[in-house]
C-alpha positions as a printed NumPy array, in Angstrom:
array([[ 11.761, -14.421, -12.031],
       [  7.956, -14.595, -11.989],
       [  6.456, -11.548, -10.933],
       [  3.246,  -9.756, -11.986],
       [  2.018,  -6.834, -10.631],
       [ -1.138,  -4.367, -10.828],
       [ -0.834,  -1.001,  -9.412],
       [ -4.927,  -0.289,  -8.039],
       [ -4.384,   2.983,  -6.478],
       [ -1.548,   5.866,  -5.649],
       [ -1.925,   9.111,  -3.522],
       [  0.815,  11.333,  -2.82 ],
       [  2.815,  11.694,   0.601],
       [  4.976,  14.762,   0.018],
       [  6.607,  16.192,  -3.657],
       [  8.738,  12.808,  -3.637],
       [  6.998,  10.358,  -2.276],
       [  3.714,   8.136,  -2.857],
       [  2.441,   5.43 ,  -1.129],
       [  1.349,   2.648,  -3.71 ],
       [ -1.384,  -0.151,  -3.703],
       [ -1.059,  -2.911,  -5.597],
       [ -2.014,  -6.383,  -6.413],
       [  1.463,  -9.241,  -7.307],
       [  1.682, -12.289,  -7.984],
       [  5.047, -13.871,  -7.43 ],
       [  5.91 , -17.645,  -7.554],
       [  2.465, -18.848,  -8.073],
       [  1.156, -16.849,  -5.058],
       [ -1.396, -13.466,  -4.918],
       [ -0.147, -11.215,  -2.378],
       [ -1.208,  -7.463,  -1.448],
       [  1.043,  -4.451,  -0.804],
       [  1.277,  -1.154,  -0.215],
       [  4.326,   0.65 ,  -0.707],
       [  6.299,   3.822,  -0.262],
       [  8.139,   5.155,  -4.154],
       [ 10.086,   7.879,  -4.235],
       [ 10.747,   9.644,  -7.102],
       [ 14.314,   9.18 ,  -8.54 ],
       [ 16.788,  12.242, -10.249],
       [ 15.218,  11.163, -13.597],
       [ 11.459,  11.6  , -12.406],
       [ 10.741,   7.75 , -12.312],
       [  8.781,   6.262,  -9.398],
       [ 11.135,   3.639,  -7.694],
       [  9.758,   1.439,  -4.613],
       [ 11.483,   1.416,  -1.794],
       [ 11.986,  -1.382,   1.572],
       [  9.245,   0.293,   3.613],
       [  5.915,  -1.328,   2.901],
       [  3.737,  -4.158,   3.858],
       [  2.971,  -7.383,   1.771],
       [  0.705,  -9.5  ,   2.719],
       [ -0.667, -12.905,   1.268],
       [ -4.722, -12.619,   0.046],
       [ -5.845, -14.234,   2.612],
       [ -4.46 , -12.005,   4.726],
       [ -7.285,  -9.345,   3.44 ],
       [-10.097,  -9.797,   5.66 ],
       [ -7.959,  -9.125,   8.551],
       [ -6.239,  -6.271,   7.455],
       [ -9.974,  -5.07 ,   6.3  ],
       [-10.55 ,  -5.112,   9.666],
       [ -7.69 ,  -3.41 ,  11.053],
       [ -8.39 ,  -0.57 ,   8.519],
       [-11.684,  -0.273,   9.422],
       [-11.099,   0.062,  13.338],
       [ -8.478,   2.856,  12.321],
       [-10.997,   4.29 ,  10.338],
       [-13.808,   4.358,  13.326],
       [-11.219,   5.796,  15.827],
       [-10.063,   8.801,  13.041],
       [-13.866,   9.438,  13.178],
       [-13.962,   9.647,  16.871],
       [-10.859,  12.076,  16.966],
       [-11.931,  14.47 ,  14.144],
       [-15.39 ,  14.587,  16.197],
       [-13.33 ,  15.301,  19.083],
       [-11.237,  18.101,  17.126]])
């Protein structure tokens, strides 16, 4: 099987869990992901089925997305 793949950046969702960014190649094709691990009886970090890959050029979309979720978290801790 031909699969590559660069963790970029982890942060923690609860004692068990992270959500995982990454980079993967697979079959001649970049994608992006970002995934939920869990953390398995023998401490390793194991991915799960919830997560989103997308291809690359999928990015400057999803950029977008993010950053209209990021303006309206703005407007709601203002709000707060």
């Amino acid at each position: 099987m031909d699969v590559k793949q660069e963790f970029l950046f982890s942060f923690p969702k609860n004692d068990k869990e992270a959500i995982r960014f990454s980079i993967r190649e697979f079959k001649g094709q970049v994608y992006f992901e970002a995934r939920l691990f869990f953390k398995s009886d023998k401490g390793e970090w194991l991915p799960t089925k919830k997560g989103l890959t997308l291809s690359i050029g999928h990015y400057g979309e999803f950029r977008k997305g993010v950053q209209k979720i990021g303006e309206q978290v703005s407007v709601l801790d203002k709000a707060a």
